[in-house]
N, C-alpha and C positions, 0 to 999 in steps of 0.2 A: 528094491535095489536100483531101481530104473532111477529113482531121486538123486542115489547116494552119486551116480556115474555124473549125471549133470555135474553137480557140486565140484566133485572133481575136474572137471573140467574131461569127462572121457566121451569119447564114443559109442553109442551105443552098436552091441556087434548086429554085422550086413546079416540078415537074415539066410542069404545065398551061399555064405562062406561054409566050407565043411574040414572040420567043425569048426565054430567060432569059436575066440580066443575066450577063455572062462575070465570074469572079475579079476580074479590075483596076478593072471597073467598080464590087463590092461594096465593096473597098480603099477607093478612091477615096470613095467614099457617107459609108462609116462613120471613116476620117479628116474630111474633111471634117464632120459631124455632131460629132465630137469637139473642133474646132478652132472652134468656131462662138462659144464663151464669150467668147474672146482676138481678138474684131472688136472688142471695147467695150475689156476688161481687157485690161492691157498684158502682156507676152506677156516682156519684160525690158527694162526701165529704160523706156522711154518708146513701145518698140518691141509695135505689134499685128497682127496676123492680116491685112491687109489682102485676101489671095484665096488661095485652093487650085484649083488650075489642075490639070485631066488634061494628062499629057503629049501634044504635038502628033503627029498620025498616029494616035492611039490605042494608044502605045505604053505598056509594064509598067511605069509611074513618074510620079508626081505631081510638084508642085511649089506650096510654100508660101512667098507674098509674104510679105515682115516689112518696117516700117516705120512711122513716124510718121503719127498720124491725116489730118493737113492734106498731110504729103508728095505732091509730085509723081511721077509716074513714074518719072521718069530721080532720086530719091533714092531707090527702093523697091531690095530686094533679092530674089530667087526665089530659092528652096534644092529644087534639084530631087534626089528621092530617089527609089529602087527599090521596089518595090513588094512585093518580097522580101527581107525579113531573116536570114538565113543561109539556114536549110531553114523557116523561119515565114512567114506572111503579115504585111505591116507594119502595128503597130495605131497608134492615135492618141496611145498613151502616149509610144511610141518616137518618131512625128516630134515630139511634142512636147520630148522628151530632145534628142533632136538637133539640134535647129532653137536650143532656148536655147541647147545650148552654144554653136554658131558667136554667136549674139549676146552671148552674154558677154564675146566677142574684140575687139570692136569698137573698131577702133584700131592690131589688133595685126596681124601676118602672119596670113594662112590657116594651119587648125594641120592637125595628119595627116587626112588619107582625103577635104580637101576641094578641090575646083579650080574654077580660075576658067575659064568658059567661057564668057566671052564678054558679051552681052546680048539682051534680047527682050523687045520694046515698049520699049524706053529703058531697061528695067531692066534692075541686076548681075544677072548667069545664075551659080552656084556647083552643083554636083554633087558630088554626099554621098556617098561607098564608107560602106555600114553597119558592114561589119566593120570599120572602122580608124577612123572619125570617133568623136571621145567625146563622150558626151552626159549629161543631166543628168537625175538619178533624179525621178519627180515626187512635190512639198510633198504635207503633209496635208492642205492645202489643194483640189490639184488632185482629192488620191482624195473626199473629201468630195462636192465637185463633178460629181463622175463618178459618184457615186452618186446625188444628186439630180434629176441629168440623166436617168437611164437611170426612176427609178421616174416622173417628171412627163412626159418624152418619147421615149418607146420609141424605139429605133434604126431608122433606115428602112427598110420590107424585111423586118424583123425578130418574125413575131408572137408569140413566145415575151415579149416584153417588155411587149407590150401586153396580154397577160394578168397583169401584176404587178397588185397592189391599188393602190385607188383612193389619193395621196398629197395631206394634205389641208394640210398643213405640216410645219416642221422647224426645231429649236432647235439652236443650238452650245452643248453645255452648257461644253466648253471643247474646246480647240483639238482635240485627239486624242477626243472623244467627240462622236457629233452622235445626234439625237433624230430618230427621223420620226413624224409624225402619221399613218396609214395607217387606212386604212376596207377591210374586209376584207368580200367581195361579200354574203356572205351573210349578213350583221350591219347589222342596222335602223339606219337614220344617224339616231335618236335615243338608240341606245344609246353612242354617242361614238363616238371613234376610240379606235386601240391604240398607245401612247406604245411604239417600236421604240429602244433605242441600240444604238448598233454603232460598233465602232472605226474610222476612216478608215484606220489604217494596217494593218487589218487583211486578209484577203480577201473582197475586197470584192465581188468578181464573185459567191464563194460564197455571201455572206449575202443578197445580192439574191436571189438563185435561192430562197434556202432563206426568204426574209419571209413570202410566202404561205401556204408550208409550215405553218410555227409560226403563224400565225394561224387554222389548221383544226383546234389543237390545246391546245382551255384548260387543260390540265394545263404548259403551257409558261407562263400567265398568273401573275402572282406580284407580290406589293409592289412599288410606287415609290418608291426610295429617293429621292427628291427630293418627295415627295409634291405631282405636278404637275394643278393643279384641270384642265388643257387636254384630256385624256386620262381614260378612265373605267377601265383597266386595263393591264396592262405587260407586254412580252416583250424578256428581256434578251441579246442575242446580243454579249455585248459580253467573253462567255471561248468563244468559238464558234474 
């Protein structure tokens, strides 16, 4: 299981904690924490994140509301999913694949791997089989997001992220290029910050991990091509 948490992108739990938080519950945390953007932003067509619900009894499977801001209950939908993705732990990318695609449908029959199961609290109940339900890759937009997310608010649980550098801002220089302003611990905050690009479609989890890195190492430091006054020097991880 120790594999599946990596992958995910989880913590492994402090030995010290009593008791430490079980698999389903870190699941749980770190979708949720992932899904928390698409409360405000529509999630597809008009449709938002309304709640992420632990499965009842404390059982291996969440369950993500979608619907209209002002919706009532009894118009909300729950897409209750597994907590296990084949032999993976389920990350936030996946429910968020899978959650659009069934919204996409809207109108249409239920399409493969999903059922109607009924309701709870007045809402549709639907259940996701992972393996057969299809879902939807996420925009450059979403990775973008997911990186800005992770360096401004560490994943819960998680101190590896809270040791990333300080993020002091960030530029779209266009859609598939984003800028981060980053303050790197041991650089006097009048010497600027480090103008960082990196590709959203790129690997993204990697180049997070790796910013700090390149930042302990001026020989990585080089021209801005954009010659940006906001930044006092540059690190290009954007052929990484």
């Amino acid at each position: 299981m120790n594999e599946d948490r990596a992958r995910a992108g989880l913590p492994e739990p402090d030995e010290r904690m009593t008791p430490p938080p079980s698999d389903d519950a870190w699941v749980q945390s770190s979708v949720t924490w992932q899904l928390l953007d698409f409360v405000a932003a529509p999630l597809h067509g008009e449709a938002v994140v309304r709640g992420v619900l632990p499965a009842p009894g404390g059982g291996p499977a969440l369950r993500v509301v979608t619907g209209e801001q002002r919706a009532p209950l009894t118009e909300l939908s729950a897409w209750e999913l597994p907590l296990t993705d084949g032999d993976q732990l389920l990350t936030g990318s996946a429910t968020l694949g899978l959650v659009r695609a069934q919204l996409a449908r809207a109108g249409r029959p239920l399409g493969p791997g999903v059922r109607d199961a009924g309701s709870v609290m007045g809402m549709r109940l639907f259940q996701i089989d992972l393996e057969r339900a299809p879902r939807r890759e996420w925009t450059l937009d979403d990775r973008a997001l997911s990186v800005l997310r992770t360096l401004a608010n560490p994943r819960p649980g998680n101190p590896e992220d809270a040791m990333q550098p300080l993020l002091r801002g960030f530029l779209r220089l266009e859609r598939d290029l984003l800028r981060l302003y980053v303050q790197p611990e041991e650089r006097p905050e009048e010497e600027g910050p480090v103008a960082v690009d990196l590709l959203p479609s790129g690997p993204t989890t990697v180049l997070i991990s790796l910013v700090d890195t390149y930042l302990r190492e001026p020989e990585r430091y080089g021209p801005d091509p954009v010659d940006d006054p906001h930044a006092a020097t540059y690190v290009d991880l954007t052929t990484y």
